[in-house]
N, C-alpha and C positions, 0 to 999 in steps of 0.2 A: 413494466411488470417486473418483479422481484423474482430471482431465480434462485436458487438455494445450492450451491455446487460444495465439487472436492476440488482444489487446488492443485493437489498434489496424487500420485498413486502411494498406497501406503509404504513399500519399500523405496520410494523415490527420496525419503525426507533424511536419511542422512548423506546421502549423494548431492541433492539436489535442493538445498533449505530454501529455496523460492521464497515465503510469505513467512518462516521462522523465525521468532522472536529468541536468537538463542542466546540470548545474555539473559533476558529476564523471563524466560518460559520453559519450565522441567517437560512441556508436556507435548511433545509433539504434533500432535492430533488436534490442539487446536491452531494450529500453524494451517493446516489445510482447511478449515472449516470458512465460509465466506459465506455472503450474499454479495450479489450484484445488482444495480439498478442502472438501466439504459441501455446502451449498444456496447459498453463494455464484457470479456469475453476471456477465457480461459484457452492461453492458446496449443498448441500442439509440445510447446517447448515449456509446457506451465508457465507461461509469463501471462501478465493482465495483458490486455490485449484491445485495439481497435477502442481505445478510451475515445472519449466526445465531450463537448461541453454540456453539465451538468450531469454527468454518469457520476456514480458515487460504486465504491466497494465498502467491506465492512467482514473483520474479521474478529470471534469472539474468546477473552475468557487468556489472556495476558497478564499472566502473572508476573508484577513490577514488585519485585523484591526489597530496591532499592530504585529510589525516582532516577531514571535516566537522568543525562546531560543533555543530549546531544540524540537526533534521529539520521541516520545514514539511509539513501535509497540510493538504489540502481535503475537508470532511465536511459530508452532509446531514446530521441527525442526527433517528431516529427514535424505539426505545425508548433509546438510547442503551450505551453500553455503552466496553468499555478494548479498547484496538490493542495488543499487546506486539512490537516489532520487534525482530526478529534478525537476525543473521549465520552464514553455515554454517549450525547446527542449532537448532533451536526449545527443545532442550533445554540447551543454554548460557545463559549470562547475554542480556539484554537489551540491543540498542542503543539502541533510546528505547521509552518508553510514552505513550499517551494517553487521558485521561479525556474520554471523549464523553460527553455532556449530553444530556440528554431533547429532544427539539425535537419540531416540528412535519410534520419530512416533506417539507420545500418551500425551505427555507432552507439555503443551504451558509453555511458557517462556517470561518476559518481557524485549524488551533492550530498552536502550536510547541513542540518538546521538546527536551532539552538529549542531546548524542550524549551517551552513558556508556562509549566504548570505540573503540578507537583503530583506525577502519577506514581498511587500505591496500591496494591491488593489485586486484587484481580478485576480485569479492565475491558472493555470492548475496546478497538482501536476501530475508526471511519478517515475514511478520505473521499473526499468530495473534489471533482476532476475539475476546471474551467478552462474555456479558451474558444478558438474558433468553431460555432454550428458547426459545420460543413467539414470538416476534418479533423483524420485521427491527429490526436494531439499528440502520442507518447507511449509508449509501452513499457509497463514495470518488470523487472526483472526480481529485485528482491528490495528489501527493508529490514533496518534493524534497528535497536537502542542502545545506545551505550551509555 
């Protein structure tokens, strides 16, 4: 079932940019604005949280000024598992992917992926989670484009 949440508390977002797109997005408010699909969860510390294989998030209304290069994420990483980002619909090509690594549970880690596709105007951004049934895979801290 689809849940419709707030990411963030409204005075949280210049303390705390969790899900803010702050290179290509004037607008704060849609930095907080999400759906979630599956066991995935918005946690106590606003981080995504208890991801699984096949949970997807989805955040709306990314204003790409200029086409990124480059996507930066922030990951705990547990069983670990791959992030595949899209644009519009999950069933289109990929704007980035990333291969998450086994870890520990307690360690955030930073990766980068190369954009594969020429985002402009204003944008949904989706990530669709994989990896092991049975275990959380990763917990997102933040994201961004540069």
């Amino acid at each position: 079932m689809m849940a419709a949440c707030l990411a963030m508390a409204a005075g949280a977002a210049a303390q705390n940019p969790i899900f803010l797109n702050k290179a290509y997005n004037s607008d704060p408010v849609a930095g907080r604005a999400c759906y979630l699909m599956g066991h995935v969860r918005i946690d106590s510390s606003n981080r995504l949280a208890e991801i699984r294989d096949n949970d997807s998030a989805a955040w709306r209304d990314f204003n790409f000024k200029e086409g990124p290069r480059k996507m930066i994420i922030s990951v705990c990483p547990q069983a670990g598992g791959t992030i595949d980002v899209f644009s519009e619909y999950m069933y289109g090509g990929t704007v980035a992917s990333f291969k998450i690594p086994e870890g520990d549970g307690k360690t955030f880690i930073t990766l980068e992926a190369k954009v594969n596709s020429n985002l402009s105007g204003i944008k949904p951004i989706r990530m669709r989670f994989h990896g092991d049934a049975d275990k959380n895979l990763f917990t997102i801290n933040s994201f961004r484009f540069e």
